[in-house]
N, C-alpha and C positions, 0 to 999 in steps of 0.2 A: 797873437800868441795865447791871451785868455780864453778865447772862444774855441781856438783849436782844442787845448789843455782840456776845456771843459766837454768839447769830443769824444776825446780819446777818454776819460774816466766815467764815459757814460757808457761805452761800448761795453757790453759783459763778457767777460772771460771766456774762451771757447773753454770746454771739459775735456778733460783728457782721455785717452782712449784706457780701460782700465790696466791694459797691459805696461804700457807705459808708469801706469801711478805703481805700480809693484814693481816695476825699474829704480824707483827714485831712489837715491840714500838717503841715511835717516842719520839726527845727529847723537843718538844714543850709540855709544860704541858697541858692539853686538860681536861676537867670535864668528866669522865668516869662515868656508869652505866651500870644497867643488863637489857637488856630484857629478859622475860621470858612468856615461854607459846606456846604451838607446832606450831599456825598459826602467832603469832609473831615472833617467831625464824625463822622460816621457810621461813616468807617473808622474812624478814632480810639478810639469805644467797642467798636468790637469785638475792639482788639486788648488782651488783659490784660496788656500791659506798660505800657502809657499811663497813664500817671498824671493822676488828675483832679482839679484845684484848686476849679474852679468851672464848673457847667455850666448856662447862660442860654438860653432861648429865649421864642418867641411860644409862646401859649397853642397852634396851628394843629401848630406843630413838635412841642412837647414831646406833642400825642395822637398824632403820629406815632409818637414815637419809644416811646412807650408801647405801641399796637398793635403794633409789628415789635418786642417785646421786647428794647429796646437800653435801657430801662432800669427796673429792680424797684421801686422805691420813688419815690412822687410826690417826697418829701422831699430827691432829689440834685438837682433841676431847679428853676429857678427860672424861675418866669414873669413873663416882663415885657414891654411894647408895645416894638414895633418901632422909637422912636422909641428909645428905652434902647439898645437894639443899637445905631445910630446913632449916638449918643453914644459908647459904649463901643468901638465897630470903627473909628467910621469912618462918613461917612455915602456916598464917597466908595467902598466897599468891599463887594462883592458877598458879604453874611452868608447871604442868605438866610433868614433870622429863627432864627439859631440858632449859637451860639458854643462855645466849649469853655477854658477856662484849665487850660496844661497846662505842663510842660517839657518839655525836649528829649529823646529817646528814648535811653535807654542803647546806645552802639554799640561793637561788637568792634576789638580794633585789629587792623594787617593781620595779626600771626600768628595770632591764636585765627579769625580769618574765612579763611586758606588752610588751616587742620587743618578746619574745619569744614566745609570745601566738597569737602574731598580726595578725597572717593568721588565727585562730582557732576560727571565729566567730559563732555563739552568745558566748561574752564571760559568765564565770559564776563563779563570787568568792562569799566565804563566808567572812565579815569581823567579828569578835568579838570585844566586847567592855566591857571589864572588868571582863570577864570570866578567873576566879582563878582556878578552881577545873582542876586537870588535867584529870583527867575521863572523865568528861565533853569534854572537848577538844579533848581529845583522841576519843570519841563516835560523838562529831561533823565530824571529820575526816572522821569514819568510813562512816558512811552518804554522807560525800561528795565523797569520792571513788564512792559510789556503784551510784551518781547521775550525775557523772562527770564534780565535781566542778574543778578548774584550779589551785585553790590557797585557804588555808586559812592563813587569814590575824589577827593579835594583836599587841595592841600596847608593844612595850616592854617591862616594867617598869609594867604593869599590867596582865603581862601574866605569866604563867608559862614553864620554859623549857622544851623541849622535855624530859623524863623520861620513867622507866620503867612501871608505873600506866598507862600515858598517851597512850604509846605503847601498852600496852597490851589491854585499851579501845577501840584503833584503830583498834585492829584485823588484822595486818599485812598492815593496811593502809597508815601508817606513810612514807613506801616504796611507796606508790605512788603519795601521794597526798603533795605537798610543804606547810609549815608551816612559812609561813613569817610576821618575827620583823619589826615592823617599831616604829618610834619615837614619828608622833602625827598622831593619827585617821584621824581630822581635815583635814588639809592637805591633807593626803591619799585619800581620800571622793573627794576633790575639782582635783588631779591627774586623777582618775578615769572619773570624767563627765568633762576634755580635752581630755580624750581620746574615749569621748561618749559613756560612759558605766552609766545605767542608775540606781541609790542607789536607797535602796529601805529599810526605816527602820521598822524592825516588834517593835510594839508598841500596851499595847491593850487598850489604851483608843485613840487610833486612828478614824477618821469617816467613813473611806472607808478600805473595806473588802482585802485580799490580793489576794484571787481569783481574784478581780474586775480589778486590776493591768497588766498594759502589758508586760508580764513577757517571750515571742518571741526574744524579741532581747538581745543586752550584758547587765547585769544585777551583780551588787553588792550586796548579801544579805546582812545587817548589826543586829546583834542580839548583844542582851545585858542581863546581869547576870540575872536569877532570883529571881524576888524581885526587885530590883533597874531600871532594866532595862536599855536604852539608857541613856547617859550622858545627859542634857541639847544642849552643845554644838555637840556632835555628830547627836542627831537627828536633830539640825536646819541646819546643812550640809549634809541631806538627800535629795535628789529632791522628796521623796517621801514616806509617815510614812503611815503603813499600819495595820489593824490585822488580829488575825484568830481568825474566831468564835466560839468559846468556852464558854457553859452553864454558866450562871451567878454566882453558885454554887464554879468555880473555879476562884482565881486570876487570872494563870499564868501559862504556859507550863514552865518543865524543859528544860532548854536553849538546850540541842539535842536533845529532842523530837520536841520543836519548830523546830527547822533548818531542822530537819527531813520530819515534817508535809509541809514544807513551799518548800523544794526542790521538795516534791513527784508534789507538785503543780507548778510549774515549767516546769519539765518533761511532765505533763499532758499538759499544754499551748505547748509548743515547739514541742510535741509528734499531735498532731489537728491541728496546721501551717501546718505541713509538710504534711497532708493528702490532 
């Protein structure tokens, strides 16, 4: 019995395959969720910071995801009818036949994300100012992926956590683009223009156009809810409150289409510098 014992505690532990060690649970209690939907999942496994709790799909998906090597072992997937997704998402809620249970992505706070970005000049962030809807958020996101925003920025207390809505809005974006809490806007604003990066709040009873704006160098976008728009105090810690022109007919852009409209113009300025 000794000599086997002594065996068995000589043999070295086989290693696990890494997919597997991002399966494990952990025993810190952590706020869990699904993403779901093939370009949201999809991003999700590719990115190796993502941690994965549990990952379901239809028999159709999981060959997918086997073909395009997003995942090594039959054993991390679980196959189940479509009708289980439903149950488990939502039936209400565009899966696609394929989920992910994950938590929320580890994000920098704004010092270690302006050291990190500091050779990456012109900077370009989006701030939010009281944007609830995570859709919204999640489609702001997406937007700043495709325009190569650096960071979106909300204050804590008035934002909503990362989610599977907001996920699935971002279209796989949420993997690229960081999403960072901060405490007061305020502040944040006055951080920014020491480190000369120039705010710029869209506002539409503003006097000057946002095209008119010199939107070349590091640049803060700062948008606010529809309807309500900028806070008081966050737009007087703007160095600079701007609109877009838009028919007298309408109040107000939805807060991602505004960001939207406002980045493309951005990209336009920065895209004519470099000619």
């Amino acid at each position: 019995m000794h000599k086997a014992a002594q065996q068995t505690q000589s043999k070295k532990p086989r290693r696990p395959h890494r997919a597997r060690r991002r399966l494990e649970s952990t025993t810190t209690k952590v706020r869990e969720f699904w993403l779901y939907g093939r370009h949201t999942v999809t991003a999700a496994l590719k990115n190796p910071v993502r941690v994965l709790r549990r990952l379901i799909a239809t028999s159709e998906e999981a060959a997918r995801l086997k073909n395009e090597n997003l995942i090594a072992n039959n054993d991390i997937i679980e196959v189940v009818p479509r009708m289980r997704l439903d149950e488990i998402i939502g039936v209400t809620s565009v899966h696609q036949g394929i989920a992910l249970q994950t938590s929320a992505l580890p994000q920098p706070s704004l010092d270690q994300l302006l050291v990190k970005v500091a050779h990456k000049r012109p900077h370009l962030f989006i701030v939010l100012d009281q944007v609830t809807d995570p859709q919204n958020v999640g489609a702001v996101i997406r937007s700043s992926a495709a325009f190569g925003v650096q960071a979106v920025i909300a204050q804590a207390r008035r934002a909503p956590d990362e989610s599977g809505s907001m996920a699935k809005a971002a279209s796989g974006a949420m993997e690229i683009v960081p999403y960072v809490k901060v405490t007061n806007l305020a502040r944040t604003l006055e951080q920014f223009k020491s480190n000369k990066i120039w705010t710029v709040g869209l506002d539409n009873k503003a006097t000057s156009e946002f095209s008119c704006s010199n939107l070349a160098d590091s640049i803060a976008l700062v948008v606010g809810s529809e309807g309500h728009g900028l806070r008081r105090l966050v737009a007087a810690n703007c160095d600079e409150l701007a609109k877009l022109p838009i028919v007298a007919a309408i109040d107000s852009l939805n807060v991602s289409t505004a960001a939207a409209v406002a980045l493309y113009e951005v990209s336009r300025q920065r895209s004519s510098s470099n000619e």
